[in-house]
C-alpha positions as CSV (number, residue, x, y, z in Angstrom):
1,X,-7.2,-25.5,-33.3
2,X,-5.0,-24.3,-36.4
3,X,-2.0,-26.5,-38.2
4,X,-0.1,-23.9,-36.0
5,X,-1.2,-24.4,-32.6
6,X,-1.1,-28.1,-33.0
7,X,2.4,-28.3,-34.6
8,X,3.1,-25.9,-31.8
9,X,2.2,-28.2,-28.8
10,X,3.6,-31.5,-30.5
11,X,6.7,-29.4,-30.6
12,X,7.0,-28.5,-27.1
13,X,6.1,-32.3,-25.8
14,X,8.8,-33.3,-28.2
15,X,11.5,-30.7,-26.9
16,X,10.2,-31.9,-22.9
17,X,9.0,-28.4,-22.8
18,X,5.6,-29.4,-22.0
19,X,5.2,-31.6,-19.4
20,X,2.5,-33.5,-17.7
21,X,2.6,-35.0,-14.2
22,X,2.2,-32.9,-10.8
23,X,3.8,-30.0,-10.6
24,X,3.3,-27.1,-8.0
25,X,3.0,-23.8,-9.1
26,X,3.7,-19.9,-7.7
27,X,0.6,-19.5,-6.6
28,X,1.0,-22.6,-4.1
29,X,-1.8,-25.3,-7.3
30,X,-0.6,-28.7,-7.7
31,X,-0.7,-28.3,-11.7
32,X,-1.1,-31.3,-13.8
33,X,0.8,-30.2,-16.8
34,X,4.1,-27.8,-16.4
35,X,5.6,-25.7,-19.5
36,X,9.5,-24.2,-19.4
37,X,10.3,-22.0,-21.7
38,X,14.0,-22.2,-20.6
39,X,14.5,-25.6,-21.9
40,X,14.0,-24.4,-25.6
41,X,18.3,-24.3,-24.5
42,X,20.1,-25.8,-28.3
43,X,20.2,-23.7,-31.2
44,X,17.8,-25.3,-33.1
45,X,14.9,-25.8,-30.5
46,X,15.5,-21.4,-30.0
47,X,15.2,-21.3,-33.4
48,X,12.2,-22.4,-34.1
49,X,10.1,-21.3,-31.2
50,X,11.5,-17.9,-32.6
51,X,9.8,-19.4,-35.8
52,X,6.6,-20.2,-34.4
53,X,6.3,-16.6,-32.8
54,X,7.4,-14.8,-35.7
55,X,4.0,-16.6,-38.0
56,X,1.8,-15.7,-35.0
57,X,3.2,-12.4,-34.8
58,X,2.4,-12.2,-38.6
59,X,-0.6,-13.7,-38.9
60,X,-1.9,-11.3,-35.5
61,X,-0.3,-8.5,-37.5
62,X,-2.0,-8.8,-41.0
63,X,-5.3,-9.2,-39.4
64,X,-5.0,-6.0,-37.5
65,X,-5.0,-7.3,-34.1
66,X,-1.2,-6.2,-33.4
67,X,-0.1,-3.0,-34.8
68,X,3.7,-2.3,-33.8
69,X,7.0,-0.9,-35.0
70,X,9.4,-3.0,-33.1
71,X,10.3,-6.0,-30.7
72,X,10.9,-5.7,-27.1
73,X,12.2,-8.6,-24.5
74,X,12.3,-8.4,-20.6
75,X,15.8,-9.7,-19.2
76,X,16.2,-12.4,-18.8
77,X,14.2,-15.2,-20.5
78,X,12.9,-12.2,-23.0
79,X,16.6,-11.8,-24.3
80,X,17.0,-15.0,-26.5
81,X,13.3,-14.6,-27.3
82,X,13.4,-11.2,-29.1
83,X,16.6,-12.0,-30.9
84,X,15.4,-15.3,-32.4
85,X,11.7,-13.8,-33.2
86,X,13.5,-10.6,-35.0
87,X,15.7,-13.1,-36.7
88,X,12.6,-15.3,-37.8
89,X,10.4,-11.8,-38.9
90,X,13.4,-11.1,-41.0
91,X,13.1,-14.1,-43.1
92,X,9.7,-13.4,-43.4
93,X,9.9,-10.2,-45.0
94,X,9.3,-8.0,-41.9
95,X,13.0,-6.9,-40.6
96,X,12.4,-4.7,-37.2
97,X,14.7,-3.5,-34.8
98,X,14.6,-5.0,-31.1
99,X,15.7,-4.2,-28.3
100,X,16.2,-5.6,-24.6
101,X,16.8,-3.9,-20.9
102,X,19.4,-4.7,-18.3
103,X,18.3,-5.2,-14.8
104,X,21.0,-2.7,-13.5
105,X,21.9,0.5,-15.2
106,X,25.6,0.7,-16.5
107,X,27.7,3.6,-15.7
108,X,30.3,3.6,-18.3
109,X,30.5,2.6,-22.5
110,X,26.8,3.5,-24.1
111,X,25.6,3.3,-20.3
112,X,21.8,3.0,-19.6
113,X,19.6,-0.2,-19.2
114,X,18.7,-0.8,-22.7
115,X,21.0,-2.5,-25.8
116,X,20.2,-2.5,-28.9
117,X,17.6,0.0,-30.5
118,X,16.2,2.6,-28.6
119,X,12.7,2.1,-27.8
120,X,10.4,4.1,-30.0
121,X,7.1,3.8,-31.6
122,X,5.3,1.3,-30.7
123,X,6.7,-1.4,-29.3
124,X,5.7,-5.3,-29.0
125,X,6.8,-7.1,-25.7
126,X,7.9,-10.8,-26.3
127,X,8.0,-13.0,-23.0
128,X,7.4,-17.0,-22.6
129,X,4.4,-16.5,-20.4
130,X,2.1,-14.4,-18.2
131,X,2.2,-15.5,-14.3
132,X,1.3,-12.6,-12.3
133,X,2.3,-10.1,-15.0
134,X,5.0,-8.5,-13.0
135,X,7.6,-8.6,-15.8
136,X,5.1,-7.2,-18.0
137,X,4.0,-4.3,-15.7
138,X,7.7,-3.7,-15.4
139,X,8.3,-3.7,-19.4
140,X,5.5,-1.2,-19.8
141,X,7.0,1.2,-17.5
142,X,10.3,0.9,-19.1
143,X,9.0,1.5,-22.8
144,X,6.7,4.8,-21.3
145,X,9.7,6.3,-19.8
146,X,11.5,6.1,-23.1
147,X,8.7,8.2,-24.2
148,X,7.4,5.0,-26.7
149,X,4.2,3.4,-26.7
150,X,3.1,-0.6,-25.0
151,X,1.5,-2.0,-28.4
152,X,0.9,-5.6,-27.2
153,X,2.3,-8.5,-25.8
154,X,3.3,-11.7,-27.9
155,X,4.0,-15.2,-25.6
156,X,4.3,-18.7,-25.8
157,X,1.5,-20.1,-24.1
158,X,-1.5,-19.1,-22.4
159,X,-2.4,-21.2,-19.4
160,X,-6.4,-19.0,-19.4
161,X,-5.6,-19.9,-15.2
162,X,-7.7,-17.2,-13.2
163,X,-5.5,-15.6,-10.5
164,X,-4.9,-16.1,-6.7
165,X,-3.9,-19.7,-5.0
166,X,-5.3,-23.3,-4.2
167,X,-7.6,-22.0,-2.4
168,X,-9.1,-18.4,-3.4
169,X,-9.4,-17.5,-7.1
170,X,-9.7,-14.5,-8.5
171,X,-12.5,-13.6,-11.4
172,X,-9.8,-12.7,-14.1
173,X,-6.4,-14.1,-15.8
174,X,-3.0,-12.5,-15.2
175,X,-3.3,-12.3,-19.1
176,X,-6.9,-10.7,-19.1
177,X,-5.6,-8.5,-16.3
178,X,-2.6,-7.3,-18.8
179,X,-5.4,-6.6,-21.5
180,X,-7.9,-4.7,-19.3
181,X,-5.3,-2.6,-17.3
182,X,-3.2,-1.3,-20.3
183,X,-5.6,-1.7,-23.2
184,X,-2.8,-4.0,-25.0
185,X,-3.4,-7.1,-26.6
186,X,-1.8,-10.1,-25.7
187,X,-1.3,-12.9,-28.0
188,X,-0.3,-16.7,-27.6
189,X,1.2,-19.3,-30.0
190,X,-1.7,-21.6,-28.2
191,X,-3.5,-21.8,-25.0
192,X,-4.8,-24.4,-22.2
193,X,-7.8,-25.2,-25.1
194,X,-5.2,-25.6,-27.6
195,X,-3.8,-28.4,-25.3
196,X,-7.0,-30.1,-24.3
197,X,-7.9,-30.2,-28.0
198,X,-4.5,-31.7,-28.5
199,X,-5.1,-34.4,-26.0
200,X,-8.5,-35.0,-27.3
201,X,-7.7,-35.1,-31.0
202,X,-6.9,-38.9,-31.5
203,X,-3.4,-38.2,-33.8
204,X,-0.4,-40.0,-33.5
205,X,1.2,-37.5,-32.0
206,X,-1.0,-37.3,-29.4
207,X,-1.5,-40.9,-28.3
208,X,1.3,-41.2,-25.8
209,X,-0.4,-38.4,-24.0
210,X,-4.1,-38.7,-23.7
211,X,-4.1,-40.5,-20.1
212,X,-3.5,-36.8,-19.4
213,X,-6.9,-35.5,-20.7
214,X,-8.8,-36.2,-17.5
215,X,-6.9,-34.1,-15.0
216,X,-6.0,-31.5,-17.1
217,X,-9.9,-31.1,-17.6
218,X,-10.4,-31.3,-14.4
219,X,-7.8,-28.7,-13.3
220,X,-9.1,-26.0,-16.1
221,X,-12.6,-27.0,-14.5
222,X,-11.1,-25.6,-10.9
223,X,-8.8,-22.7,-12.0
224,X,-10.1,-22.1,-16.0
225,X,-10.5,-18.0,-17.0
């Protein structure tokens, strides 16, 4: 686990982000941990999330693993995303243009579903998390009919949570699904190992939590990609 992934996940227990107790999910699991991205809701907690996506983004891009020429974020919890990462690329000497979709196409003023820049090039979809990949799917489809190019997907965290419900599982993560169907990368600030190493590491910052370690084990044990 990299300085980034840890400060990452001490961040997002902090912020209340990151939770741990019982939660139930989509897909009908009882979850033993629970992360919302929409409670990154203050100025300076969207700032710098933006901040930790934009030195991911960097550090993915300078290694050749992302190659892209602009930001894209699916309405709605992609809006403040793209806007914050763009703003925290900027400082970092990497200014693109971004660019969000509505859900419904307006009919009058500049008209159309997406604000900002038009989509060209390739273009790098920013969203919190991958569940079943339908906001993804959907984001590729919008960029292709703009006649630009799906380069990769950056998100928060990466649950590695094979597909299905409590009962069935699939063989493959929504995010491996994503990779294998388009041919895209997708990238995460951390991941479920991130978090168990977290809990295992024996830091300060982890102490309050580590009564957690055994059912999150258990529950990557079950449901783990």
């Amino acid at each position: 686990m990299t300085t980034l992934e840890h400060d990452f996940i001490e961040f997002a227990l902090k912020a209340r982000v990151l939770r741990f107790g019982e939660f139930k999910t989509k897909a009908g699991r009882l979850s033993p941990y629970f992360f919302n991205a929409g409670l990154f809701n203050t100025g300076s907690l969207l700032d710098r999330l933006g901040a930790f996506y934009a030195k991911k983004i960097l550090e993915k891009r300078e290694s050749g693993e992302l190659q892209f020429d602009m930001l894209f974020g699916p309405a709605y919890k992609g809006i403040p995303l793209v806007a914050s990462i763009a703003i925290n690329l900027s400082r970092l000497g990497l200014d693109l243009p971004w660019a969000f979709n509505r859900k419904e196409k307006k009919d009058h003023g500049e008209g159309g579903t997406i604000i900002g820049s038009p989509l060209m090039g390739r273009v790098l979809i920013v969203d919190d998390v991958i569940s079943a990949g339908t906001s993804i799917r959907e984001s590729i489809a919008i960029i292709r009919d703009n006649g630009a190019i799906p380069a990769g997907v950056a998100i928060a965290l990466d649950r590695m949570e094979k597909g299905g419900n409590a009962e069935e599982v699939t063989e493959t993560s929504a995010v491996q699904d994503v990779e294998k169907t388009f041919s895209i990368p997708v990238v995460s600030i951390a991941n479920l190992t991130n978090l168990l190493e977290f809990l295992k590491s024996g830091s300060d910052a982890a102490q309050e939590f580590t009564s957690h370690t055994e059912a999150v084990t258990a529950y990557r044990n079950r449901y783990g990609a």
